[in-house]
Each structure stands twice: as C-alpha cells, then as structure tokens.
C-alpha positions as CSV (number, residue, x, y, z in Angstrom):
1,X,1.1,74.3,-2.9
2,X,0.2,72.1,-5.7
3,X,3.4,73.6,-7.7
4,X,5.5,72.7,-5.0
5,X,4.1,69.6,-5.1
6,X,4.2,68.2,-8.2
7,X,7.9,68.2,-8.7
8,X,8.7,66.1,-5.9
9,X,5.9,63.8,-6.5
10,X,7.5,63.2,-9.5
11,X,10.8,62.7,-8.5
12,X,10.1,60.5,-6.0
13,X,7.7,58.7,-8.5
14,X,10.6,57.8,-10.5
15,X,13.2,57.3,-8.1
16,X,10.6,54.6,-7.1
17,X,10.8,53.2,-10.7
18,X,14.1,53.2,-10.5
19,X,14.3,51.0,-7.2
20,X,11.6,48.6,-8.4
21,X,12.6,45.5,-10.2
22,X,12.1,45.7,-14.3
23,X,9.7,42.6,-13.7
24,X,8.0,40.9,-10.7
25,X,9.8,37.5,-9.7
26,X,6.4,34.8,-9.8
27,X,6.2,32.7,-7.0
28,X,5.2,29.3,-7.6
29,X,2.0,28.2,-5.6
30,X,2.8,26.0,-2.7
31,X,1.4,22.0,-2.7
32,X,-0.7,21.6,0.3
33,X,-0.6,18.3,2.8
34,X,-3.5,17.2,0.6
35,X,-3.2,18.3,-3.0
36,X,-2.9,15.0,-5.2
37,X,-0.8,16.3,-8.2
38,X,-1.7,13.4,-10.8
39,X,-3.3,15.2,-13.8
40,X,-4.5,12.4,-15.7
41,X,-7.5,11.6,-13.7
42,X,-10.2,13.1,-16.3
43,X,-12.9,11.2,-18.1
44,X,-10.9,11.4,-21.7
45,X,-8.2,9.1,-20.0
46,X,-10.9,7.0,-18.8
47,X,-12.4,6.8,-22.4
48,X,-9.1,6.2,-23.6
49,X,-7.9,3.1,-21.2
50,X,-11.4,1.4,-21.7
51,X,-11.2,2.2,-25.5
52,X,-7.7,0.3,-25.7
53,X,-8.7,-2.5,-23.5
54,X,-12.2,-3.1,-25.9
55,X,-14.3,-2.7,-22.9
56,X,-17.8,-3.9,-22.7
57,X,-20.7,-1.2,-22.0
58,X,-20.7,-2.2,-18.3
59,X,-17.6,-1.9,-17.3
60,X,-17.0,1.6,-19.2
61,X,-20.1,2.6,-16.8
62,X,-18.7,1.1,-14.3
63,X,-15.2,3.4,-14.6
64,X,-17.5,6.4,-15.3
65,X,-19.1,5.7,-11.6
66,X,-15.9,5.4,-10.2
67,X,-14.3,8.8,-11.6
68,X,-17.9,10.5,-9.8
69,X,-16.9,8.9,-7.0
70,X,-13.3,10.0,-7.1
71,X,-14.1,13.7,-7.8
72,X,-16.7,14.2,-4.9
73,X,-15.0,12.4,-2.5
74,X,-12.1,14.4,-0.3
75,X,-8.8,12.4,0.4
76,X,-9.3,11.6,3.7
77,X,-13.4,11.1,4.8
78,X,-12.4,9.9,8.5
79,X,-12.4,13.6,10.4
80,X,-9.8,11.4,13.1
81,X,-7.2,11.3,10.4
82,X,-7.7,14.0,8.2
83,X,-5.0,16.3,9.9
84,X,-2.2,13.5,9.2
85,X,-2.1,13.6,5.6
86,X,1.0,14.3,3.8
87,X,1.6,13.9,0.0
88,X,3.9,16.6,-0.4
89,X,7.2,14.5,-1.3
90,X,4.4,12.9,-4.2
91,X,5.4,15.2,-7.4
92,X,3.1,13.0,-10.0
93,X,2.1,16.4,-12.4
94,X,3.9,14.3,-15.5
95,X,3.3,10.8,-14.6
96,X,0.9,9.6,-17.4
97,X,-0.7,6.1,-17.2
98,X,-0.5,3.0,-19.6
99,X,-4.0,3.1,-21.8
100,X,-3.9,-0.6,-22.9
101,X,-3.2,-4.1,-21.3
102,X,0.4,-5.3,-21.3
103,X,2.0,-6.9,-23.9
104,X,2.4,-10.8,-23.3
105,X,6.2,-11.6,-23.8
106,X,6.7,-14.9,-26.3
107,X,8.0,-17.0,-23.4
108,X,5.7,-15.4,-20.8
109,X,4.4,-19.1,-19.8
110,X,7.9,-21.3,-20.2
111,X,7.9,-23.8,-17.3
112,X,11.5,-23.1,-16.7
113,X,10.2,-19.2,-15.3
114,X,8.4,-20.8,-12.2
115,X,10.6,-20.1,-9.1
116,X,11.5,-23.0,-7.1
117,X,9.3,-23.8,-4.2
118,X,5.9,-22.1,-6.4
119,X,2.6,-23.4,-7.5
120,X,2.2,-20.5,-9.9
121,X,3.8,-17.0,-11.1
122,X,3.2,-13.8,-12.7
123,X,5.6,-10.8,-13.0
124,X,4.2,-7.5,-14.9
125,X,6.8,-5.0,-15.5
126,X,6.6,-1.2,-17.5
127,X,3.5,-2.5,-19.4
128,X,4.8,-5.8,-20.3
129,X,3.5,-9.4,-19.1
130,X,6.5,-11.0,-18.2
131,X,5.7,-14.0,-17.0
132,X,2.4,-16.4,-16.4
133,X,2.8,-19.7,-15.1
134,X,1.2,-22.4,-13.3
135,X,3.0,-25.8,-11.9
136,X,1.2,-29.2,-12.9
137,X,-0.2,-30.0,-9.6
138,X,-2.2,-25.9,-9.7
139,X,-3.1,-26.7,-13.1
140,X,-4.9,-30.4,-12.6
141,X,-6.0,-28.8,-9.4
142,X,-8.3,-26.4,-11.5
143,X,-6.9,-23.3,-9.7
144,X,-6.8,-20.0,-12.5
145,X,-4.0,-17.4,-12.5
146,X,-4.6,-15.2,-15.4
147,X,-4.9,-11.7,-16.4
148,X,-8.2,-9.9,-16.3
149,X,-7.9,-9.1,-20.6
150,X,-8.2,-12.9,-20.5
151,X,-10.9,-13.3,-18.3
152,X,-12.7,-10.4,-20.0
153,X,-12.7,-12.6,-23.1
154,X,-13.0,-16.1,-21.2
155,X,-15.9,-15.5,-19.4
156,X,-17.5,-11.8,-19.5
157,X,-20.0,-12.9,-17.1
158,X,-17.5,-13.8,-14.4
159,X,-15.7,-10.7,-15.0
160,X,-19.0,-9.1,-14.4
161,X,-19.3,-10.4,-11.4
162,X,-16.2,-9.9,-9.9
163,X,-15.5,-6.3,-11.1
164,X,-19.2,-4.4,-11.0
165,X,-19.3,-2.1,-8.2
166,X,-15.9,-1.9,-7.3
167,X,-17.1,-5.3,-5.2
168,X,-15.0,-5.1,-2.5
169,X,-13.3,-2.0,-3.2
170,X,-14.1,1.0,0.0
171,X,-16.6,3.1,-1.6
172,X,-15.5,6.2,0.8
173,X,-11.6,5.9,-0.6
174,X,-10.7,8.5,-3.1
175,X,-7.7,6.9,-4.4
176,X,-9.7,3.4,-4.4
177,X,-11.9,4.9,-6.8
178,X,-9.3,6.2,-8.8
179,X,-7.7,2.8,-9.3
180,X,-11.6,1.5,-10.2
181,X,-11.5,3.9,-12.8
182,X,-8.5,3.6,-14.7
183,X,-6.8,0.4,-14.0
184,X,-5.2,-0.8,-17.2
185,X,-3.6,-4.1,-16.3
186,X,-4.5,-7.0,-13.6
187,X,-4.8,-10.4,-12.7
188,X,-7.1,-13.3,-11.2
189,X,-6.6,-16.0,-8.8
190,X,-9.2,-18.7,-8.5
191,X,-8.5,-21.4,-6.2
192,X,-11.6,-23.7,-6.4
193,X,-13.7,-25.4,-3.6
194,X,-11.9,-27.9,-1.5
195,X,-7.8,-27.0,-3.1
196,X,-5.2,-26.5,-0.7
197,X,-1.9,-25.5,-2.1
198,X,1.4,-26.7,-0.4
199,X,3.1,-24.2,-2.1
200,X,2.7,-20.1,-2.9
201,X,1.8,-18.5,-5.9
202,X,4.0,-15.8,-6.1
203,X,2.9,-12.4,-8.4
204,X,5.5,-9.6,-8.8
205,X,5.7,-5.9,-10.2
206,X,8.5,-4.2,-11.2
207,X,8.6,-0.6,-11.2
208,X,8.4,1.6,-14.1
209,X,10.2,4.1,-15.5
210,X,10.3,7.9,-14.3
211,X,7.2,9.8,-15.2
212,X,4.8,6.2,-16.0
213,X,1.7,5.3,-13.7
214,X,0.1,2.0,-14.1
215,X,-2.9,1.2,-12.1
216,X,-3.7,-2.5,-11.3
217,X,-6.1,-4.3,-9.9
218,X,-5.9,-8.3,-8.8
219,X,-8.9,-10.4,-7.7
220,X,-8.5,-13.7,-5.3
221,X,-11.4,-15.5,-5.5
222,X,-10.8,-18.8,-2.8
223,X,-14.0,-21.5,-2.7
224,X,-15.2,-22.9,0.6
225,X,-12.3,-25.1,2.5
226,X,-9.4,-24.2,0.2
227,X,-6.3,-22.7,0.9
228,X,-3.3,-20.7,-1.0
229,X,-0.5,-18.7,0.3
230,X,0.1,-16.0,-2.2
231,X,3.6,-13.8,-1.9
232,X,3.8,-10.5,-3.8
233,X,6.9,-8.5,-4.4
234,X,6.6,-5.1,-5.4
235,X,10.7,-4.4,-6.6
236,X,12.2,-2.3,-8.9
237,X,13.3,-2.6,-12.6
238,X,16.2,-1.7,-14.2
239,X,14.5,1.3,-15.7
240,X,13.6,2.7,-12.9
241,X,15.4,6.2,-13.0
242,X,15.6,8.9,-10.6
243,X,15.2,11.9,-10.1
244,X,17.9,13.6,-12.0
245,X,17.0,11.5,-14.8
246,X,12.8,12.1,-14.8
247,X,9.9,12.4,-12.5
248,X,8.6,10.1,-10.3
249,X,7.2,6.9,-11.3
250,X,3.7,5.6,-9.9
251,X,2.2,2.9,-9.0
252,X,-1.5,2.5,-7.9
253,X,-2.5,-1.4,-7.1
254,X,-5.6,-2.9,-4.9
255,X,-5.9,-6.6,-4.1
256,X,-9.5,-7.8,-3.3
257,X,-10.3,-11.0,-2.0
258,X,-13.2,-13.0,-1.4
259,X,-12.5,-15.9,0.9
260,X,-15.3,-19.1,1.2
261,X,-16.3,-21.0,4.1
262,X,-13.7,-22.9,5.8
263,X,-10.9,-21.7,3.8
264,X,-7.4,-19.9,4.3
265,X,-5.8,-17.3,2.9
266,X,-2.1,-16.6,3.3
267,X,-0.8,-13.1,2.1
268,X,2.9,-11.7,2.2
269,X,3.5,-8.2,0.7
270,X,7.1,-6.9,0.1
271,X,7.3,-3.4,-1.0
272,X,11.1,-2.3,-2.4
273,X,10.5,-0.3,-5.1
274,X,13.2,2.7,-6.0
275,X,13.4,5.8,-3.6
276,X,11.8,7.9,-6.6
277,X,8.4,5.8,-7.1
278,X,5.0,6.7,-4.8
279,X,2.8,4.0,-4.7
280,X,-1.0,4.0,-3.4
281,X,-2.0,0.8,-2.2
282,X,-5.4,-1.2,-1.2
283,X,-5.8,-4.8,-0.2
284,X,-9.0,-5.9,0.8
285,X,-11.1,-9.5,1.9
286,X,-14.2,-10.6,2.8
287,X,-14.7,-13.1,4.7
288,X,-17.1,-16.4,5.0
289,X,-18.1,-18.6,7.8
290,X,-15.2,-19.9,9.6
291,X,-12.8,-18.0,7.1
292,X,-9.3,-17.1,7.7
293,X,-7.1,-14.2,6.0
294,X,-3.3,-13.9,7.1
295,X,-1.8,-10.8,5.9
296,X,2.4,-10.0,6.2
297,X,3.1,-7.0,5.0
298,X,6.7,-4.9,4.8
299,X,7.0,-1.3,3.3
300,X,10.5,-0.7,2.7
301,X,10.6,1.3,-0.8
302,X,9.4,4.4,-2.6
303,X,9.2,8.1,-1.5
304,X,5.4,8.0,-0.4
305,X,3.7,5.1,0.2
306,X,0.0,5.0,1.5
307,X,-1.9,2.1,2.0
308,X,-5.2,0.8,3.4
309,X,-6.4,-2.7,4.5
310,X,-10.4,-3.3,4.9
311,X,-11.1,-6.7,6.5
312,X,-15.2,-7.2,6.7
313,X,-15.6,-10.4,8.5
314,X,-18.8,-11.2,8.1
315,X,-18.8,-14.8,8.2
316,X,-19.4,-16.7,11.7
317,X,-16.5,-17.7,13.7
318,X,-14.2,-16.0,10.7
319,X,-11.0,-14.5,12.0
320,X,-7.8,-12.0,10.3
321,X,-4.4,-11.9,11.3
322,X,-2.8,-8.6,10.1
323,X,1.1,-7.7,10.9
324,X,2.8,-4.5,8.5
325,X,5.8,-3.3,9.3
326,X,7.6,0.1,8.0
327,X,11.6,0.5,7.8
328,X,12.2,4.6,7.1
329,X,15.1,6.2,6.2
330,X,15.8,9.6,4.0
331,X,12.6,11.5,3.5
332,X,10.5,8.5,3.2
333,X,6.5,9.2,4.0
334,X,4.3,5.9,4.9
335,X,0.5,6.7,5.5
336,X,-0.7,3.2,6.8
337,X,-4.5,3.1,7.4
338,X,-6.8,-0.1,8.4
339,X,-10.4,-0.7,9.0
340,X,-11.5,-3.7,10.3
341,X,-15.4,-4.7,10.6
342,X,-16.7,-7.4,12.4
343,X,-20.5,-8.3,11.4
344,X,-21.0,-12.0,12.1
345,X,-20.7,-13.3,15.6
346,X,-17.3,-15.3,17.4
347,X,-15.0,-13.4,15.4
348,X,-11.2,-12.5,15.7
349,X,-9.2,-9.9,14.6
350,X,-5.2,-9.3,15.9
351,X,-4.1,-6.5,14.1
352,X,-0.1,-5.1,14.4
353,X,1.8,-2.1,13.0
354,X,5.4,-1.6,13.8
355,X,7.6,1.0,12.4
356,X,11.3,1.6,13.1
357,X,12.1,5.2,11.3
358,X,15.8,6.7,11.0
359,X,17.1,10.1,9.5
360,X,13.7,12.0,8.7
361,X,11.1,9.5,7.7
362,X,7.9,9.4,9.2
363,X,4.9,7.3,10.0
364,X,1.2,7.2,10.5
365,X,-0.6,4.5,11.5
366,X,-3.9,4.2,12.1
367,X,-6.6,2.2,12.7
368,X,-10.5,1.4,13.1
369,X,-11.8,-1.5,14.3
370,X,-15.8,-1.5,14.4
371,X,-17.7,-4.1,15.8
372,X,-21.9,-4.3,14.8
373,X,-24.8,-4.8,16.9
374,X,-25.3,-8.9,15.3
375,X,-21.0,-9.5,16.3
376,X,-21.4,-11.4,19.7
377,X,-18.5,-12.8,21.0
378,X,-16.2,-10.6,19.0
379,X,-12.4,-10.7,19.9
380,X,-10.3,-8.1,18.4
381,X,-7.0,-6.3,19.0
382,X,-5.6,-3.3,18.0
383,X,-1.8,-2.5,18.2
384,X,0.7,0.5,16.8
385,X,4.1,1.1,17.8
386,X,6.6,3.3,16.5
387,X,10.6,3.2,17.0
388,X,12.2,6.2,16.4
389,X,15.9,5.8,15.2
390,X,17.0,9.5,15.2
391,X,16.0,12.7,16.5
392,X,14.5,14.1,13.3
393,X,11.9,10.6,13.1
394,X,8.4,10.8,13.4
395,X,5.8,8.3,14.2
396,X,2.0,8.8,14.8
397,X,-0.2,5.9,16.1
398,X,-3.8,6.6,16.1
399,X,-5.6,3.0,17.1
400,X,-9.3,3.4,17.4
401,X,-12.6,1.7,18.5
402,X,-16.2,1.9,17.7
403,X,-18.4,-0.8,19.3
404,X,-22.1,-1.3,19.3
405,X,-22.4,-4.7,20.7
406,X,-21.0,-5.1,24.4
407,X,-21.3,-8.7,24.2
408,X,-17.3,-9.3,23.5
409,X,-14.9,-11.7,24.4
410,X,-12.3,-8.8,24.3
411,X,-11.7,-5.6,22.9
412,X,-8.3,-3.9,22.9
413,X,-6.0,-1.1,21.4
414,X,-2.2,-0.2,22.4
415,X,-0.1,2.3,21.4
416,X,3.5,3.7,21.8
417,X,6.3,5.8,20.0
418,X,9.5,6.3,21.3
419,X,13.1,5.2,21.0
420,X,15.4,1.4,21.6
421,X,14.8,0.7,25.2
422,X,17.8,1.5,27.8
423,X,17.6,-1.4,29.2
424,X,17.4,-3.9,26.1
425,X,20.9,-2.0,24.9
426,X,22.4,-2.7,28.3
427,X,21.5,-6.5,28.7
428,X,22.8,-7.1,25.4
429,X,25.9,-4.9,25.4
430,X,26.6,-6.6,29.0
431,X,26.8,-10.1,27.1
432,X,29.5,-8.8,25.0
433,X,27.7,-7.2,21.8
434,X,29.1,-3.9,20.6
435,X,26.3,-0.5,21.0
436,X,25.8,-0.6,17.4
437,X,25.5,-4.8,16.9
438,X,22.9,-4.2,20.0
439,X,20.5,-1.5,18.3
440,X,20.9,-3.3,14.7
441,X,19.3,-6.9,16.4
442,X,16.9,-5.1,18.5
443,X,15.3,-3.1,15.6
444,X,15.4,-6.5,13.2
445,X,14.4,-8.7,16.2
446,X,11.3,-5.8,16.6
447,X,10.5,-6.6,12.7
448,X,11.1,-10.0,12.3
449,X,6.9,-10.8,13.2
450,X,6.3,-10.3,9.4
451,X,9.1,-11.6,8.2
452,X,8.6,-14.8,9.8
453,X,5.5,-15.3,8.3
454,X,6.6,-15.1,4.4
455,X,5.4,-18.4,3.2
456,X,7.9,-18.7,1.0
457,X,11.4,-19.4,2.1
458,X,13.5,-17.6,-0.8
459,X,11.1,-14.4,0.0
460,X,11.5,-14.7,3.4
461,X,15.8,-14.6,3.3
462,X,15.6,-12.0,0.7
463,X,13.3,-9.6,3.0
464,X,16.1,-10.3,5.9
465,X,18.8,-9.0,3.4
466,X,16.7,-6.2,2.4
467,X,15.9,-5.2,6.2
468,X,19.8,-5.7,7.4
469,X,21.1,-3.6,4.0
470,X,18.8,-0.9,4.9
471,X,20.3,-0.9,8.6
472,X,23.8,-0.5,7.2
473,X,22.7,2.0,5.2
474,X,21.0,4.2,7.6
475,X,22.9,7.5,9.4
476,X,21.5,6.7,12.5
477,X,21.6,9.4,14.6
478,X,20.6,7.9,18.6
479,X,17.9,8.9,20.2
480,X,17.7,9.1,23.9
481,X,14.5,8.6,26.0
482,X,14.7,12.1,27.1
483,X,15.4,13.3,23.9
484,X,12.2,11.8,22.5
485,X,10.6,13.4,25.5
486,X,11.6,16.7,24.4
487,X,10.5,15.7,20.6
C-alpha cells in the first residue's frame, strides 16, 4: 500500500508546487482606531530638541517627566469616549520635528508688519519667526509678547514658573504630554495687573511643509482686572504640499492660560490649515476670583483635527464662555473633547459645539462638566449638536455630567444630530429663496455664534469667506429626516 502511495503523494506534492505562488504576497499590518503613527516620540529626540534650545537642567527633567507620562498613558483615559477614537486618516510615520527654536527673520519686529486694528503680532511659519510686534500703547502699557527662547534667557526663573509641571497642562492627556516633551518653539503673553487692551493681539501659524512636525507651546499669563482679546489663525503656507507631493505635515500646539482676579480674557481660534496637515490641539485656563475666559473657536482645516479644552474655575464667582464650531467636508475627522471643572462657588460655565458635516466627514463631540463638593451655586450648561449635510455624515454628541454638590443654580446638557429642519427650508423657500440659497444661510446662520464673536473685524470677514467658500465647495448630497432615521 505504501508503494501505491508514494507516487501519488508525490505527484500531487508537486502539482501543489506548481499551483502555489513562487513567493507569498506580505500583507501590510492594518492601523487601528488608536495607533498614533508618529515615530519620533523617543527620549534621543527629546535630548536632541532640549540640546539645541540650550536647555537648563530643569526643564530637560521636566521633558523627561513628560515623555514617562506620554508612554504609560493610553490615548484616550475617559472609558465614555474611548470607543470614538479615530486617527486612521493621521499617516505621521515620516513627519520628523524641528529640534531648535525658529530663526528670527531680520525685519521680524518692523512696525509696518502690525495688522491694522492690533495691539501686538506674531506669525511663526516652517521654523521661522516671522514676525514679533507690539503697538506703542502695548509696549508703554508693560504687556510682553515674546518667545519662550527669550524668556528662557530674560528671566529663567519666570520661565520656571510658568513651564515646571506642565502647569496647566492635563496630566491624564497623552498627546498633552507629548507636546510637554518636545515642544521646540512658543511664545508668552503677559498682560500685567490693571491693562485692558482696546485692541487684539493677534498670533498666527502657518503650516509646514509635507513630512515636518513642530510642537508649540504659548503661555497667557493676564494679572488681576486686565483684559486682552487675543485672535489666533492657524492657515496654511505656501509650502504646504500634499499628498502627491510628500506626507502629511503636523502640527501639535497647546495654549495655557492663567487669568487673575477680575480680569477677561477674549480668545478666537481659526483653524484653516491644508487638507493634508493633522493637527492635535490643547487650550487650557485657570481661573481667579471673579475671572472671565471667552473662547471662539472654528475648525475648518486639516485631515484630522483633535482638540481638547480644560476650563478649572476655581476662582469665586468666575465664569467661561466656550462656542467651537466644525465645517466638514471630504474625509475630514474632528475629535472635539472638553472638560470643564467648577471648584469655587457662584460659578458659570455655557459651553456650545455645533457641527455642520457634508460628503463623509465626521464629528465627535464630547464633553464633561464636573462640579466639586466646595462649588455652591454653580450654573453650567452643556450643549452639542450636529448637522448632517449628506447621507454619508457622521456626528456623535456625547455631553456629560458629574456632580457632587446639589446646591446649584442650574445644571444642564442637550444634545441632537440630524439634518436642516423641513420646516426652516419651507419658510424660507416660501419668501422667495431658492432650495439651495435656503440650506446655504441656514447652515451659516447655525455657525455664525463663533463667528460673531471674533474680536477682530478683518478676522471676523475672513472666517465668513472661509465658511461661505467651503459651502460652495461642498457636493452636498440632502439628507432627509427619514433618511437620517434610517442612518
């Protein structure tokens, strides 16, 4: 039997090599909803960028801590959101940072840079300062805009202070601690006690080319009853490639503030950088006794933008006002988080996310808002709504609540995702506007909270333009109420 065998095992053995391929095709490992595909996140890069800057001891330790941090913390810590994370369209394996602090440009502080209707301005651009002014009235005021390699040498003690610790900086944020840790370039704003500034202070960064990261960090320090408006444009350069041309460029920038008694501060974000960047953001304040921050923000830009706002009001009678609004279209991602705390008593938060999402963009929004056991009297509102443009949109809206002092004035969430209401489209179409004029000033109309509170008026008309050439560049695709009931 065995010599019967043998023979046709053998044939069929290598009719079998025959029908096999000559070589096994390798199938490339797929990137998970979480994986973060940066590569230069290692202590030699964080050698190397404190090295070039000519850090001091402590703040080399202090970048050390931060890289601990960022390797034993997950991406997400908050088991609500975990499920919602999505960095797939973020291809960052060749993006490689800027090691040193930007190069000043000759005419970096000509008067003749200043934009018209600004106290101050800064614009840092592919590792190049490209302008740093101040008006007269900011500079015989006393208020400092400068970047952190001049502060480092200016006054090492302040910088101490402000930096050590990540100060304000979430200590449970991954990507936080990553931007702790190898931040290359940055600026402060000091607006001393008792200055209030008629005008902005505008501070802009252009995006880099394909395959460069820079990592910022800027500080706003305001003294007890101040107040500044600041406006920050996040646009891109002319070098700012695509796809075809290189990988994706990155951009990784927190702002921290620390707001004194009695003071305001004013904030208007507008994000437009290229189609082909991913940008990680983090703004956070702190806020004294009968303090008030203001933040406008608008996400317009990049292929994956995540951001997170902390607000700790721990100051009596403090209060933040928080609108951010998202325009999708394409692929675009937006991971929008925000935790609020209130800690001292009487205080108010109103916090609003809108997003209005065409072709296959999607949204997440989502919130915390905690109040202690010492925040009697607490006030605080919670909204998220999502408008869904076409049929492949997505929107998620997860606004939560944690409260340990039922002594409170109020505390609310809302939610809601769907399309343009029926009946909005029908009153206006029955006064004579076409279907298409009708959706276009509803979805503007339903951003136009942030916009209206740009503080400056040039930033203001450009963000209209942006929003209505984003409109006429969408493929809109209608979706009905029943549709998005199937969805």
């Amino acid at each position: 039997m065995s010599s019967k065998a043998g023979p046709t095992a053998e044939v069929a053995s290598v009719a079998g090599a025959a029908a096999a391929p000559a070589t096994a095709t390798a199938v490339a490992a797929r990137q998970a909803p979480s994986d973060l595909t940066l590569s230069f996140v290692d202590e030699a890069t964080v050698r190397g960028v404190a090295a070039a800057g000519g850090d001091p001891d402590w703040l080399l330790a202090d970048r050390l801590a931060a890289l601990a941090a960022f390797e034993a913390l997950p991406i997400e810590t908050n088991q609500l959101y975990t499920t919602y994370i999505d960095l797939r369209n973020a291809r960052l394996g060749s993006a490689r940072p800027h090691l040193g602090p930007a190069a000043v440009a000759p005419k970096a502080g000509a008067p003749e840079l200043l934009p018209e209707g600004a106290a101050a301005y800064a614009e840092f651009g592919d590792n190049r300062l490209a302008a740093l002014v101040l008006s007269d009235e900011a500079r015989d005021a006393g208020v400092v805009l400068e970047t952190l390699a001049t502060t480092r040498v200016r006054d090492p003690q302040l910088m101490r202070r402000l930096l050590e610790g990540g100060c304000a900086l979430p200590e449970n944020d991954k990507l936080a601690q990553m931007t702790r840790a190898l931040w290359s370039d940055g600026l402060l704003l000091h607006v001393p006690d008792g200055v209030r500034l008629s005008l902005p202070v505008v501070l802009r960064w252009v995006g880099g080319a394909p395959d460069t990261a820079l990592l910022a960090r800027t500080i706003i320090s305001v003294g007890e009853d101040a107040e500044v408006s600041v406006v920050e444009e996040q646009v891109s350069g002319d070098c700012s490639g695509s796809a075809a041309v290189g990988g994706q460029a990155f951009f990784a920038g927190t702002t921290e503030a620390q707001v004194g008694a009695g003071s305001t501060l004013s904030f208007a974000g507008l994000q437009d950088f290229s189609i082909e960047q991913v940008a990680f953001q983090h703004r956070s304040s702190v806020l004294g006794r009968g303090a008030t921050v203001r933040w406008a923000l608008a996400q317009l830009g990049c292929r994956v933008v995540r951001s997170r706002i902390d607000n700790r009001l721990e100051g009596n009678g403090s209060s933040v006002e928080q609108a951010e609004i998202v325009f999708g279209s394409s692929d675009q991602v937006f991971d929008l988080t925000s935790y609020t705390r209130h800690t001292g008593r009487d205080t108010t938060g109103n916090l609003l996310s809108k997003g209005a999402l065409a072709d296959r963009s999607r949204v997440y929004m989502k919130g915390l808002a905690t109040i202690d056991l010492p925040a009697h009297g607490t006030d605080s509102y919670l909204g998220e709504f999502g408008m869904l443009l076409s049929r492949q949109a997505r929107s998620v809206a997860i606004p939560s609540l944690e409260i340990d002092q039922p002594d409170c004035r109020r505390v609310a969430h809302a939610s809601s995702v769907g399309p343009i209401d029926e009946t909005q489209l029908f009153y206006l179409e029955s006064r004579g506007l076409s279907p298409e004029d009708a959706r276009k000033f509803i979805v503007l109309g339903y951003l136009e909270p942030v916009v209206a509170r740009v503080p400056l008026q040039a930033a203001q008309d450009r963000l209209r333009e942006l929003l209505e050439a984003k409109w006429e560049a969408q493929v809109v695709v209608p979706v009905t109420p029943a549709a998005a009931a199937v969805a």
